[in-house]
C-alpha positions as CSV (number, residue, x, y, z in Angstrom):
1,X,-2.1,-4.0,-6.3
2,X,-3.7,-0.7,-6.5
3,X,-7.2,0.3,-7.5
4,X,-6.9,3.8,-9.6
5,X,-10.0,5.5,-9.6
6,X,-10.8,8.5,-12.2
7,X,-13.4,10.9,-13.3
8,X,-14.5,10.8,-16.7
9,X,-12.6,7.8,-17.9
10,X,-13.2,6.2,-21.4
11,X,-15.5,3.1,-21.1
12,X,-15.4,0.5,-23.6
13,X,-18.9,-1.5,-24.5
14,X,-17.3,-5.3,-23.6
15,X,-16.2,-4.1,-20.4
16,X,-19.3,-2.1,-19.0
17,X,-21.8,-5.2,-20.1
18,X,-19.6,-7.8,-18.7
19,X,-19.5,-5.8,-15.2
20,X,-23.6,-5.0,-15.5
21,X,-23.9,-8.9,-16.2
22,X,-21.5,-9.7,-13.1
23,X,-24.0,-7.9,-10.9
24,X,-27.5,-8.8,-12.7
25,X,-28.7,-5.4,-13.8
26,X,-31.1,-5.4,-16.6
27,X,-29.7,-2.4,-18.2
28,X,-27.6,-5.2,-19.7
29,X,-29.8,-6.0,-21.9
30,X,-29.7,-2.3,-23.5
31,X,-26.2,-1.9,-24.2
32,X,-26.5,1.3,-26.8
33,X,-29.0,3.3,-24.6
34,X,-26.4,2.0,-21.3
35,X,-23.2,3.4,-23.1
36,X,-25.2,6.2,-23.9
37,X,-26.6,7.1,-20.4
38,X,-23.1,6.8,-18.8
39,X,-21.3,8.5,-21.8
40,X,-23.7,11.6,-21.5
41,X,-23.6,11.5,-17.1
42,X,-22.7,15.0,-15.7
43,X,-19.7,12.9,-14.1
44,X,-19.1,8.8,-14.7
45,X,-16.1,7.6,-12.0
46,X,-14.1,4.2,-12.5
47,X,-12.1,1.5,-10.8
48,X,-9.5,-0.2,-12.5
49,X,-6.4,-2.4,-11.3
50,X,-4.0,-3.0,-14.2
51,X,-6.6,-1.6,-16.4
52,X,-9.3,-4.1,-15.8
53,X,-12.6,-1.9,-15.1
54,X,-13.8,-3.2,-11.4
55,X,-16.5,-0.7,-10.7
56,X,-18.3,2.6,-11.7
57,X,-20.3,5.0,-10.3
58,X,-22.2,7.7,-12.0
59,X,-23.9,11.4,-11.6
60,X,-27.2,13.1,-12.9
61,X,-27.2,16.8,-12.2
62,X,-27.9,20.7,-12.4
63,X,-24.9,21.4,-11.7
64,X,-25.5,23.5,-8.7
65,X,-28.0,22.2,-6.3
66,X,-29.2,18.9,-6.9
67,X,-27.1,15.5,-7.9
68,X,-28.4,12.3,-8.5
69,X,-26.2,8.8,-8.2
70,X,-28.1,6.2,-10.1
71,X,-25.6,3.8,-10.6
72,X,-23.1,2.3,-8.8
73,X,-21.9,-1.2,-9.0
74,X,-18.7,-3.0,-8.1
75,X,-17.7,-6.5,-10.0
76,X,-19.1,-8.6,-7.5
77,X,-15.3,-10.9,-7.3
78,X,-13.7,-7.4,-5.5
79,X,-16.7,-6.7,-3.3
80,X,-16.0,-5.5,0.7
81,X,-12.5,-4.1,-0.7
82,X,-13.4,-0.5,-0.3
83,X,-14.0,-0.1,-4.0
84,X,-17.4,1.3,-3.7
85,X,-16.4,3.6,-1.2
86,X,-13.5,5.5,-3.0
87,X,-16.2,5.6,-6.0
88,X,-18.6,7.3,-4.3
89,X,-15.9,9.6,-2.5
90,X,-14.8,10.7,-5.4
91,X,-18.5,11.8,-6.4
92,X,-19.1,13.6,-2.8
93,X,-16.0,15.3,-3.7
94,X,-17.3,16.7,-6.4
95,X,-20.7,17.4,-5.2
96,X,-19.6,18.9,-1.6
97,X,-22.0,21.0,-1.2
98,X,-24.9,20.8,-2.9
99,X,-28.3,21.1,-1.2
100,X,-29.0,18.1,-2.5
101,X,-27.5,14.7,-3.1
102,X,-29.9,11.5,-4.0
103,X,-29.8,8.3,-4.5
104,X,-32.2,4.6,-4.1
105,X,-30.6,2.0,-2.8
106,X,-32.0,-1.3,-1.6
107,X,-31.3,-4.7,-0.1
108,X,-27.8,-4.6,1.3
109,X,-26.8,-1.5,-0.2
110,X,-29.0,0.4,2.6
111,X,-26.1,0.1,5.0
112,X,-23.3,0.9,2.6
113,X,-24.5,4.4,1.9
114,X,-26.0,4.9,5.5
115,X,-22.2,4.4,6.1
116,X,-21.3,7.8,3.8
117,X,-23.8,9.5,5.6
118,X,-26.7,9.1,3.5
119,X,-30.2,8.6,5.5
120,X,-33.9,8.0,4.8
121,X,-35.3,11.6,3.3
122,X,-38.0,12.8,6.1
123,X,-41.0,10.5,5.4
124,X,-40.5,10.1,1.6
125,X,-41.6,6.9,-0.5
126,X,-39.5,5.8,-3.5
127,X,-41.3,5.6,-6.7
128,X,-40.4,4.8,-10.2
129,X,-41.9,3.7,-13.3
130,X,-39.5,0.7,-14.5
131,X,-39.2,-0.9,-17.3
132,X,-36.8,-3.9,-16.2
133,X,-37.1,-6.9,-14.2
134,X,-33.9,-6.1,-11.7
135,X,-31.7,-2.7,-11.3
């Protein structure tokens, strides 16, 4: 089967919580404000196969210099299948370029995006005020 991946692709409410749930991110728990955040991304990439959404990806950005990826999550049944990857192709595709591309990533996600060339920004600290117990 193959994995169709697209820019900008309608996202239903059922399917976005069920694939936040899969992976245990709190934003879960917020489903208007979640829709809302990834409805009003300067781009939001899926993964389906026969229609079933299997990951998403989005971007914060100016438009010219800086992007930010916040969120990127694959349904954790289709994990290691190169779904991730093609996601986050299709947003360096659109960002080529830029002077700046960010993200945070922890636990084993630190050696998924070393592998598309991200790397530890000089000596910089992440930081956040969070209001969630997990992602």
């Amino acid at each position: 089967m193959t994995v169709h991946i697209s820019l900008d692709d309608a996202i239903g409410e059922a399917e976005v919580l069920a694939l936040y749930q899969a992976n245990q991110w709190s934003s879960a728990d917020k489903p208007q404000q979640l829709l809302a955040a990834l409805r009003n991304s300067h781009s939001l990439v899926t993964a389906r196969r026969d229609g079933r959404l299997l990951g998403l990806g989005n971007a914060i950005s100016d438009g010219h210099l800086v992007v930010y990826y916040p969120h990127m999550l694959v349904h954790p049944e289709v994990q290691g299948q190169g779904i991730g990857r093609l996601l986050m192709n299709a947003l360096q595709a659109r960002y080529a370029g830029f002077h700046q591309q960010m993200l945070t990533a922890d636990g084993r996600a630190i050696a998924f995006y070393e592998g598309l060339g991200f790397s530890r920004a000089g000596h910089t600290q992440s930081m956040w005020i969070y209001a969630g117990s997990e992602h």
